[in-house]
C-alpha positions as CSV (number, residue, x, y, z in Angstrom):
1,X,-14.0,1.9,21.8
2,X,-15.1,-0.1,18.5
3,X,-12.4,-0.3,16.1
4,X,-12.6,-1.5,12.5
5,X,-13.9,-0.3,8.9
6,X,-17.6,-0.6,9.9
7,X,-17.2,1.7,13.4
8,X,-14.7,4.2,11.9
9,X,-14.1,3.3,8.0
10,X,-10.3,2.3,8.5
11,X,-9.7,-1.0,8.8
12,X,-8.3,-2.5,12.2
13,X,-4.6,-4.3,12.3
14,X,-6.6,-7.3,13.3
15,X,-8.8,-7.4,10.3
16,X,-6.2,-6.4,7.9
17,X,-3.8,-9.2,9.7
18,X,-7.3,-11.8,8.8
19,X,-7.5,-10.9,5.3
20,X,-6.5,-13.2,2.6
21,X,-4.5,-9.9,0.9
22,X,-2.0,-9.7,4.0
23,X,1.5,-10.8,4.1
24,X,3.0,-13.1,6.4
25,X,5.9,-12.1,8.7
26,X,7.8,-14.1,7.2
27,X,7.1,-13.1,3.7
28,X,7.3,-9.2,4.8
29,X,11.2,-10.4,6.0
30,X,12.1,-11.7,2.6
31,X,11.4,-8.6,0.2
32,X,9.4,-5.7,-1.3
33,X,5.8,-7.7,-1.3
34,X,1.8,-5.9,-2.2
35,X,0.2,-5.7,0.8
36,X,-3.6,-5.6,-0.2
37,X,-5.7,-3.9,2.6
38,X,-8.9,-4.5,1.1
39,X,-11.5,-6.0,3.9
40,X,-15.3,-5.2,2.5
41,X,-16.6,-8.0,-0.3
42,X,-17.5,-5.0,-3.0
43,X,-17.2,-6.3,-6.6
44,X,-13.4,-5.7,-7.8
45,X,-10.6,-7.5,-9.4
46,X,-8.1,-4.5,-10.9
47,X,-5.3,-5.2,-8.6
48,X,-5.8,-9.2,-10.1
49,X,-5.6,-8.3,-13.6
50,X,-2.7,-6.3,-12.8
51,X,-0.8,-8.8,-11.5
52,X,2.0,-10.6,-14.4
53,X,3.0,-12.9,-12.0
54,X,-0.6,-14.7,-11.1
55,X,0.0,-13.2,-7.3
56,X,-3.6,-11.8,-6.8
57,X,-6.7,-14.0,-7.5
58,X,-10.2,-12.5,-6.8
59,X,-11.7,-15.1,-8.6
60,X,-15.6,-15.7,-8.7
61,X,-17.6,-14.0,-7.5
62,X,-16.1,-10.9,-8.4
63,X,-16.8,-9.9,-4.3
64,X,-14.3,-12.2,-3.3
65,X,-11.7,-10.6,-1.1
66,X,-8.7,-10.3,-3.3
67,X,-6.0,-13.5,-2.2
68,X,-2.0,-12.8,-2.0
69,X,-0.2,-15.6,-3.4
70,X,2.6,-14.6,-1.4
71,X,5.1,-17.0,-3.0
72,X,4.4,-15.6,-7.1
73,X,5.0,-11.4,-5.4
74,X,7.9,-10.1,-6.4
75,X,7.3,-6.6,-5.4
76,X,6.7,-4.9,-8.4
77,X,4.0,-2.7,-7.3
78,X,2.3,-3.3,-10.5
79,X,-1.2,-4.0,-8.5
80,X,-0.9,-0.4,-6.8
81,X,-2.2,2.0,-9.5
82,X,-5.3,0.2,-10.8
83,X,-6.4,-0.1,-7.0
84,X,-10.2,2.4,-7.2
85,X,-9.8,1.9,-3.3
86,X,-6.2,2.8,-2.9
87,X,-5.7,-0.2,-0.7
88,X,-2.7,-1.4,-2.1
89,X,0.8,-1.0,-0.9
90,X,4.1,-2.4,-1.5
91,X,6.1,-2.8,1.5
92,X,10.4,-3.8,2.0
93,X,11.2,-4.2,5.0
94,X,14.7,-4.9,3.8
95,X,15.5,-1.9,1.9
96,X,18.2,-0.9,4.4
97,X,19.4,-2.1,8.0
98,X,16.9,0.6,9.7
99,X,14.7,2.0,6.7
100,X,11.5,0.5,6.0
101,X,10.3,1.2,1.7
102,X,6.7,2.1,2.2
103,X,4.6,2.5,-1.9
104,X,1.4,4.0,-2.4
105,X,-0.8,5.6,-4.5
106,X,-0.7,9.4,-4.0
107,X,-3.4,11.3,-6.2
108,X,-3.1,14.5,-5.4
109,X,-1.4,18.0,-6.8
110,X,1.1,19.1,-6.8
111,X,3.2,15.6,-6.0
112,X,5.9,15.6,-3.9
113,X,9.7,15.6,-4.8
114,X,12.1,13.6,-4.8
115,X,14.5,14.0,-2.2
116,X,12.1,15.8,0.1
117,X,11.1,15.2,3.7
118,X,7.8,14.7,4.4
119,X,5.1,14.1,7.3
120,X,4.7,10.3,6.8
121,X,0.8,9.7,7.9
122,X,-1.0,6.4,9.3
123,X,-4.3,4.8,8.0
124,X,-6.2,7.7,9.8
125,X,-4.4,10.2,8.8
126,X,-2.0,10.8,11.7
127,X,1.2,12.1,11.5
128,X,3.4,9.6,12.7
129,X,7.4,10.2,11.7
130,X,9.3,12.1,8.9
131,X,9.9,10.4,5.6
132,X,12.0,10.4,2.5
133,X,10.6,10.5,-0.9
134,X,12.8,8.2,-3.2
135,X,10.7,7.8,-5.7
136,X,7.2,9.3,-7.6
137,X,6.4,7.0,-10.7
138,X,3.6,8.4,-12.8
139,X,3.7,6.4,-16.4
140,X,0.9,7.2,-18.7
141,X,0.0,3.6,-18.4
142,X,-0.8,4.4,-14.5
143,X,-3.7,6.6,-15.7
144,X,-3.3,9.6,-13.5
145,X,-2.2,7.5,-10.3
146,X,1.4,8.3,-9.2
147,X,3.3,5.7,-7.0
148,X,5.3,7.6,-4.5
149,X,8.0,5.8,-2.4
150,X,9.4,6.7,0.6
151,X,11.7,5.5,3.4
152,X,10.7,5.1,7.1
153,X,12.0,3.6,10.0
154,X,11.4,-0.1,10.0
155,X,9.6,-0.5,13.1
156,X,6.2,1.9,11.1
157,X,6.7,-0.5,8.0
158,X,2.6,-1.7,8.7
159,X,1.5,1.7,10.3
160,X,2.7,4.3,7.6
161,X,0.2,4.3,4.7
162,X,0.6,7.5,2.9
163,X,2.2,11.5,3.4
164,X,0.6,14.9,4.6
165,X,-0.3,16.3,1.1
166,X,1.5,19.6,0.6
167,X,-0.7,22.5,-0.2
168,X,-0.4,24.7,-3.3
169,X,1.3,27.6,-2.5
């Protein structure tokens, strides 16, 4: 079975692990780091302007894949709103001695609350454990593109992308 963005429009572990936006093991051991899952040249730098730190350089061209300066990250999540593709994620693997932090963008109503399990979902979709929300950051400067948090266990840190979105009632 072909795998990858092209055959099924979610990128493979393999490309994402290739791309110049993807953080070492060692990095991922060291902190809350952006892990930038962006694999097609398309023409966007957001998640580089974003960055205070000079952690993200698209450069020119503007198609450039965006590179992770993984040594300038310090896990602000900063890069994660401004993301049109929603391909940015912070990830900590050392938020607790089993928990995995997992951030992305979340743009959808009504957002989830704080304190509240959730179906924690893969790149696909999938349900793949329960989660916590800790957090759901929606500053004006955000522009209508919460951050939600959540805690996992550690072992899904690079697998769990995102939550089952709860209907309206």
């Amino acid at each position: 079975m072909k795998q990858g963005i092209v055959f099924t429009g979610v990128p493979s572990m393999e490309e994402l692990v290739s791309s110049p936006g993807f953080p070492s093991k060692n990095r991922l051991r060291k902190g809350a780091v952006a892990v930038i899952e962006c694999v097609q040249e398309i023409p966007c730098d957001p998640c580089e302007l974003a960055c205070p730190f000079g952690a993200i350089k698209v450069g020119k061209p503007i198609t450039n894949l965006p590179v992770l300066f993984e040594d300038k990250c310090r896990g602000c999540g900063l890069c994660i709103p401004p993301c049109p593709g929603l391909a940015v994620f912070l990830v900590d693997t050392t938020f607790s001695k089993d928990k995995a932090l997992v951030e992305f963008p979340y743009e959808y109503l009504p957002l989830p609350r704080v304190g509240s399990e959730v179906d924690a979902v893969d790149r696909e979709g999938n349900v793949v454990t329960k989660a916590k929300v800790l957090k759901v950051k929606n500053p004006k400067k955000y522009d209508h593109t919460p951050v939600v948090s959540i805690a996992i266990p550690k072992k899904l840190a690079q697998k769990v992308r995102g939550i089952v979105r709860k209907q309206r009632a």
